[in-house]
N, C-alpha and C positions, 0 to 999 in steps of 0.2 A: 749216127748218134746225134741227139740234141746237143746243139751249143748254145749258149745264153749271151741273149742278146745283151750290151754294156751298155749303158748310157754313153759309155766316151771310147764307143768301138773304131772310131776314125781318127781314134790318137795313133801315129805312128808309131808311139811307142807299146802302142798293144801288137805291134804285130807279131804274131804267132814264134816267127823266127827266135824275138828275143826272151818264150817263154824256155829257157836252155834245160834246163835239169841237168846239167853237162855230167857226162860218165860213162862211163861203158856202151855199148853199141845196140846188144842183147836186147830183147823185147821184154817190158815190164807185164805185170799183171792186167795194166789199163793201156788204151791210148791217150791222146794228149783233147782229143775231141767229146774225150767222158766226163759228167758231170763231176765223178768224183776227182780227177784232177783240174776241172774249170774251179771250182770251187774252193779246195783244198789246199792250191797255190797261194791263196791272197795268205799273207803273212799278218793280217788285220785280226785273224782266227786265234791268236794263241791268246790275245786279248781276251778271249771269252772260255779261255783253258779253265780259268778259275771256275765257270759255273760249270762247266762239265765234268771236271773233277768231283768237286763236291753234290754232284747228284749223285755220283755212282759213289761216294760214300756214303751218302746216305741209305743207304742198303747195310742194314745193320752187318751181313757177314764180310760184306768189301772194306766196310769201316776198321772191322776188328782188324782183318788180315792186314791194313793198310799199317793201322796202329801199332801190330805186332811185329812185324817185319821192316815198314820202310823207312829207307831212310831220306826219306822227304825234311823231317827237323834239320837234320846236319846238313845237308847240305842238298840245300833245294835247287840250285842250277845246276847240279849234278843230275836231277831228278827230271827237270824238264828238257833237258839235252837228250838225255835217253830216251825220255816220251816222245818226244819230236821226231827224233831219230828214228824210232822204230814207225810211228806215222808215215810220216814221209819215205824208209823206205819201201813199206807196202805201194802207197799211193802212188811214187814216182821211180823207184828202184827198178833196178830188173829184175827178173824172177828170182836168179839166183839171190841176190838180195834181200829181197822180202822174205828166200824162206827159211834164209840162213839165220838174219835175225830175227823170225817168229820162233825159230828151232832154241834158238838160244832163251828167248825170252819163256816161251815153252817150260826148257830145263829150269831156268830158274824159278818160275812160280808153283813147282813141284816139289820146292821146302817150302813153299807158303800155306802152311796148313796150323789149322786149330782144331779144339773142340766141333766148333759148329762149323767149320767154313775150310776150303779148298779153295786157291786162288783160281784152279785149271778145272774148276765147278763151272757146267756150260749154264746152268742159272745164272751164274754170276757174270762170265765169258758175254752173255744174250741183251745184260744191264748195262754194262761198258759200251758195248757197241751201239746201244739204242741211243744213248748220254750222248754218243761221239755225232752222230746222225740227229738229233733233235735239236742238237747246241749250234752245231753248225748253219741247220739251213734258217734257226732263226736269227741268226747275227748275221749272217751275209744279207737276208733280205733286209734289213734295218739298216745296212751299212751302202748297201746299194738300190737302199730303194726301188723294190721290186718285189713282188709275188710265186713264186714257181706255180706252176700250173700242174696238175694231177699226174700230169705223164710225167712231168720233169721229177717229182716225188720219189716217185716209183721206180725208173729208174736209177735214182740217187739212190735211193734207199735199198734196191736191191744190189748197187756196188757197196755199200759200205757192212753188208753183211761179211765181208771180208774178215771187220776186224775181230768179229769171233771166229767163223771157219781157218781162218788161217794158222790159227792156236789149238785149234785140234775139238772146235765144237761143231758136232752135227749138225748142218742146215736144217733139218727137219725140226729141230727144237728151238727152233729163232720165225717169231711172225711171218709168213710166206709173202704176204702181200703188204702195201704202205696202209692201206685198211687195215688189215689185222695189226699191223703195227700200232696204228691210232690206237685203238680197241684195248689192247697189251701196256703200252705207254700209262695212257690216263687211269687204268687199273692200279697199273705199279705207283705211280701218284698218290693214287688212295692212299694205298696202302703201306706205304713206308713210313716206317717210325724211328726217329732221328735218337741216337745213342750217344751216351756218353762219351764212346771213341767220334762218331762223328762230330761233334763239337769240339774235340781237342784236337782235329785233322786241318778243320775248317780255319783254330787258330794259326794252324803252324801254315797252311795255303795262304791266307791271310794279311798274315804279320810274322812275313818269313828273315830269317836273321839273315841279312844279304852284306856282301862288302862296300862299304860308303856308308852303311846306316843311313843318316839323316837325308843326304841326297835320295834318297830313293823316295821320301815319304810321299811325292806330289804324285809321282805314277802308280804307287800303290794303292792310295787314295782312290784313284779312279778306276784301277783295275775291283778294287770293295766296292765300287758305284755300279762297275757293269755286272759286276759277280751277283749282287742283288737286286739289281734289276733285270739279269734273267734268267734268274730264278723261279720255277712256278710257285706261288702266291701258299699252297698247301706246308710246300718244304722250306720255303723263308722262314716261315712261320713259326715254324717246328727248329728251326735255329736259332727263333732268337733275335732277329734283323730286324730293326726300328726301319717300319715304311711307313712312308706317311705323306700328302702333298706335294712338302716341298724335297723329299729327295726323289719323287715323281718325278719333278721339273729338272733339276740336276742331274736325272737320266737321261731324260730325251734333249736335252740342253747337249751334254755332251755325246751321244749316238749321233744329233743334227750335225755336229763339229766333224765327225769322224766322218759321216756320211757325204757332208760336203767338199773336205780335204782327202782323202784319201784316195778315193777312185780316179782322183785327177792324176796323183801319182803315176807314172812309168810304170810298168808291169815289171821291170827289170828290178826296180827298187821295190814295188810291192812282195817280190819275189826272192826278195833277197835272204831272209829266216829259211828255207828252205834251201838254197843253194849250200848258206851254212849248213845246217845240221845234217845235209848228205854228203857234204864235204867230211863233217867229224864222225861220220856213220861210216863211209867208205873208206875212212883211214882205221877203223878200230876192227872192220870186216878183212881187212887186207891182212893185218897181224897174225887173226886163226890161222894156226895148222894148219888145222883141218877142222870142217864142217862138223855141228855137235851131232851126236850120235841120238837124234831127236825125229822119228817119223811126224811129220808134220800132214795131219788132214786135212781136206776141204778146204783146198786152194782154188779161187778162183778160175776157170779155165781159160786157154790159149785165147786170147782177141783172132779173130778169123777176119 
């Protein structure tokens, strides 16, 4: 498997050794030498949660469901613990792991239904996971200064089809290749028309009621900076989002800050949002009984 070269691969503290995921012993869905855990690990990504979220709300049927069902307003670090949690345990968990809690995540979006929309709608299932793979490799390369090359694409792209087969959507109905993906992508661009619920999503992602209130304002600030700056230019737009010159400059002003501080960090410290939230994953996986009575499709197969 391709691994990606680091600008700061002869830091000791990249050595592989101290990328841990520490846990059970079992073989996950990936190895440690796949993109999508080369990539996946940097803890610099939830940073860029905000724009991934709100793309796939802007899909008018993810907006409603999101709108009618979650509970993102009350309690939004509730909302991204579990996000994360479930991320990471696919990406880094063991099998049984990822498919216990897809199994679970499964059951629960099978009360998410409306008029027009099913949460466990592989249309929708296809949007999420493209959000989760387009947001990604564009912050990582911005944050590390660097380009993926076609192969590396590709195979990123075909690991991260995960995150809808693993919830029970046929592969065949998800882009086959990172071409078709391209093609599929800037389509779906076109063509999304930002609703009602998604602009009351976006406030609650936003300008989320957190504990400290006013302490928070400086990093939320900058998380509205990255969230709209990448954003494609189509769906900003359709939001609502004053862009203009100068919060141009106060994007790449702070991307250059991130890009320069960050990679120098410890892998152990860049790694550390993940150790948590498979720490709080694998203590709430412990609790079950028993395993939900949830067949779970189109799981990735055994790494050989």
């Amino acid at each position: 498997m391709t691994v990606i070269a680091n600008q700061h691969a002869d830091d000791p503290a990249d050595d592989p050794a101290d990328d841990r995921a520490d846990g059970p012993a079992d073989e996950g869905l990936f190895r440690d030498d796949d993109l999508i855990r080369v990539i996946t690990r940097e803890g610099v990504l939830i940073a860029a949660g905000g724009a991934a979220s709100l793309l796939q709300t802007a899909h008018p049927k993810v907006a409603q469901g999101v709108y009618d069902h979650s509970y993102t307003a009350d309690d939004p670090l509730r909302r991204l613990r579990n996000t994360m949690g479930w991320l990471y345990a696919v990406q880094f968990g063991t099998r049984e792991e990822a498919e216990t809690f897809s199994a679970l995540v499964t059951k629960g979006h099978a009360a998410v239904t409306g008029p027009d929309y099913e949460a466990n709608d592989p249309e929708l299932q296809v949007w999420v996971a493209a959000t989760l793979f387009a947001v990604a490799v564009q912050f990582y390369q911005l944050v590390f200064r660097r380009t993926f090359t076609d192969a590396e694409l590709e195979e990123f792209y075909r690991q991260t089809k995960v995150y809808a087969t693993i919830l029970g959507c046929p592969e065949e109905r998800m882009p086959g290749t990172y071409p078709q993906f391209r093609e599929y992508y800037a389509g779906m661009l076109r063509s999304l028309e930002i609703t009602e619920a998604s602009r009351a999503i976006a406030e609650q992602v936003l300008n989320p009621r957190l504990p400290g209130g006013p302490l928070h304002a400086p990093g939320l600030a900058a998380i509205r900076l990255l969230t709209a700056g990448l954003m494609p230019a189509p769906v900003r737009e359709q939001y609502g989002w004053t862009w203009n010159a100068a919060r141009e400059r106060r994007f790449r002003l702070l991307v250059g800050v991130i890009a320069l501080v960050y990679p120098r960090l410890p892998l152990r410290v860049r790694t550390l949002p993940r150790e948590y939230y498979l720490l709080t994953t694998r203590r709430v996986l412990a609790k079950l009984k028993r395993r939900p009575a949830v067949v779970v499709r189109g799981v990735a197969p055994e790494q050989s």
